[in-house]
N, C-alpha and C positions, 0 to 999 in steps of 0.2 A: 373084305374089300381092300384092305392095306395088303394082303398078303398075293391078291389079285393084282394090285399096281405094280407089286416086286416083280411078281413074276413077267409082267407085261415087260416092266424096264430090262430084266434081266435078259429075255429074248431080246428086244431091242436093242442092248449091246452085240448080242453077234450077228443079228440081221446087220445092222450100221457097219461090222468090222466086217463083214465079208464082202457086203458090198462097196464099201468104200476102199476096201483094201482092192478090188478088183480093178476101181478104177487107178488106182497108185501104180499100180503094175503097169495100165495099158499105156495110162503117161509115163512110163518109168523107160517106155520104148523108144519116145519122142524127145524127152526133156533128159536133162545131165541131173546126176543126182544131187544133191541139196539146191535143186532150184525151188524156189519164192512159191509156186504152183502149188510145194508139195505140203508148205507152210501153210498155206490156203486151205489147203483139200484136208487137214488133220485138224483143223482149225472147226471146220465144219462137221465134223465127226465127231469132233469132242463136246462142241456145245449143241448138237442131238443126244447125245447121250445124257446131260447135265439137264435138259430141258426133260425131254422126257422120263426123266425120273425125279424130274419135280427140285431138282439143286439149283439156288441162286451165289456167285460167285462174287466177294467185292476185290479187290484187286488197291494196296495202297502201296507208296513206296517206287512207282514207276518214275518217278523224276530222276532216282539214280541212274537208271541205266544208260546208257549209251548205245544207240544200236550200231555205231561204227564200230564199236568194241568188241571183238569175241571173248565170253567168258565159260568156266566150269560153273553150272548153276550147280548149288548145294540146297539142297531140303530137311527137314524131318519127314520124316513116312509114316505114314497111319493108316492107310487106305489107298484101294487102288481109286479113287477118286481125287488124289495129290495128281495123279496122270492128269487125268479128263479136264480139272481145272487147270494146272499150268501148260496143257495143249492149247485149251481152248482161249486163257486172256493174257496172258504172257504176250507183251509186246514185241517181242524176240523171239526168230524160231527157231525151238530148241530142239535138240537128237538125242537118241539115246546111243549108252552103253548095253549092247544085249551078247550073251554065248552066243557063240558063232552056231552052237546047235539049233538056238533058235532062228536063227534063218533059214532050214531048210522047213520048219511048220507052214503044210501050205494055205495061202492066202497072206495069214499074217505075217510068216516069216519074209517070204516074197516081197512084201509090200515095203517092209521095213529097208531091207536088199536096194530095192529101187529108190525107193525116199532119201536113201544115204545116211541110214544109223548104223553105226558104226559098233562091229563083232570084232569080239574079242578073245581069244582064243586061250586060254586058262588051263589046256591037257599038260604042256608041260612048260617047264620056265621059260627058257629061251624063248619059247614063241610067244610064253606072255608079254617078254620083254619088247618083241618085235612090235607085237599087237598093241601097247602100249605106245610104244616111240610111235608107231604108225596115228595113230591118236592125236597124239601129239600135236604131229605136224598139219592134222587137219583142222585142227583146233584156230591153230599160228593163222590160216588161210583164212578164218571166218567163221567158222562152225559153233556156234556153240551148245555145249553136250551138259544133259542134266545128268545129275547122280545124289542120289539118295545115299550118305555117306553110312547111313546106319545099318548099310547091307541088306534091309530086310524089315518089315512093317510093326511099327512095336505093339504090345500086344495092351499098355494100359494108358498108352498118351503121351509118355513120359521120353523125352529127348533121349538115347542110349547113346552108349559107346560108341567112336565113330571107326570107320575103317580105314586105311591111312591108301589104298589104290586110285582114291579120286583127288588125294593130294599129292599124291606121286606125280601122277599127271599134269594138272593144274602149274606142278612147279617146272615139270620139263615141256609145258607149252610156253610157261613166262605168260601165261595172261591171268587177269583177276580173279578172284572165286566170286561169285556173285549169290552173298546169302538168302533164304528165302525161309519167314514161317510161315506155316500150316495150319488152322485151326478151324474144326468144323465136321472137317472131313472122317474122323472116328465113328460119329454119332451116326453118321449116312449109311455107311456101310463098315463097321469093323472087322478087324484081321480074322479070317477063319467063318465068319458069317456068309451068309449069302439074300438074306435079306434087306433091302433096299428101301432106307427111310430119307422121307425128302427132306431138306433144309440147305441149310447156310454156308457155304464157307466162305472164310477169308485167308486172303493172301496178302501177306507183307515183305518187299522185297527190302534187303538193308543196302547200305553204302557197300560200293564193291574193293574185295579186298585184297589187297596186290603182293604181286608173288615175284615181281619181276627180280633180277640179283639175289632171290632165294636160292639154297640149293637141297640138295635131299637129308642134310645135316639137320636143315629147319625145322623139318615135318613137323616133328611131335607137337611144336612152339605153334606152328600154325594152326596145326589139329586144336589147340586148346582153346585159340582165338575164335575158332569157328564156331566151334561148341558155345561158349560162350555167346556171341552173336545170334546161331540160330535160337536159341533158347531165349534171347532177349526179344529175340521178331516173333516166335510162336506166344508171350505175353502181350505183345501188342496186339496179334491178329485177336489171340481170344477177348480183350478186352473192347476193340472193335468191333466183334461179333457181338457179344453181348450187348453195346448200348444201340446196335443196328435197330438189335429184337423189341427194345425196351418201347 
């Protein structure tokens, strides 16, 4: 029966992205991209997907944020269920960073294209450079873009190394980083599994943390701040989880 629910949820994930990615598109003809609409319509695709596979989300730490503020959201990554919960209760909507190859994947890439998540082109320097500055400046306008600084989903829970591209950015936008821990979301679905177990997560957003008069000199100093910070919010969230359960 458990392994019947997986499979159910797991359809359910692409039935949800293709059809909702269809409608992104057909508004993506009508509406300018990162309008409010599109914030709505992922919004609702994410907590389909969270409901039907049985995840309940707490969300603490929102009195930080500001929504006149655009920031770089910063994560820990465990799961691709870090997505679907900070889509779906994140009171700020947030964009991604994707390879520009992924936009031409159809449905999903397309939808992305239309929504206004923002590719980045990584074949050679210079254009990273561009892709980056171009970034930047949409950031400065409002946008605020998540990034997973750990490159990549860690494979036993445990905070990693971080990548210094989304503080690059962060510092040549001049807006906050805006911390966020994770916890929960391992046990649901872990890196490399494909089985889908229901439960809990939590989200702790921290005080947001400012980059303005930094310059690229800072990096490292900042990168250690963060690390720090997210690793202090991934404590809280687990230990909120846990007396949720109790």
């Amino acid at each position: 029966m458990k392994n019947l629910r997986s499979y159910i949820a797991n359809l359910s994930i692409v039935v949800y992205t293709i059809v909702v990615g269809m409608i992104v598109i057909i508004f993506g003809l009508f509406f300018p991209k990162n309008s409010s609409i599109f914030h709505s319509i992922s919004g609702i695709w994410a907590d389909l997907i969270l409901k039907t596979s049985g995840v309940s989300v707490r969300l603490n730490g929102a009195e930080f944020i500001n929504p006149e503020t655009p920031y770089v959201v910063m994560s820990n990554h465990q799961s691709y269920f870090d997505v679907f919960s900070l889509v779906a209760k994140s009171p700020i909507s947030i964009y991604f960073l994707a390879k520009r190859a992924l936009m031409w994947i159809p449905v999903l890439g397309w939808a992305m294209y239309f929504a206004g998540h923002i590719a980045i082109d990584r074949g050679q320097r210079e254009r990273a450079i561009r892709s980056v500055d171009s970034a930047a400046e949409k950031i400065k306008n409002g946008v605020n873009i998540l990034v997973f600084p750990e490159g990549t989903r860690s494979h036993d829970g445990n905070l990693q190394s971080l990548k210094k591209g989304g503080f690059v950015l962060a510092i040549k936008a001049q807006v906050p980083i805006l911390p966020v821990g994770i916890y929960g979301s391992r046990s649901i679905l872990p890196k490399g599994a494909w089985k889908i177990t229901p439960g809990s997560i939590t989200l702790t957003f921290g005080k947001p943390i400012d980059t303005k008069n930094l310059t690229l000199d800072d990096r490292d100093n900042l990168m250690e701040i963060v690390h720090k910070e997210i690793s202090s919010l991934i404590e809280k969230s687990k230990n909120a989880n846990v007396l949720a359960r109790k």
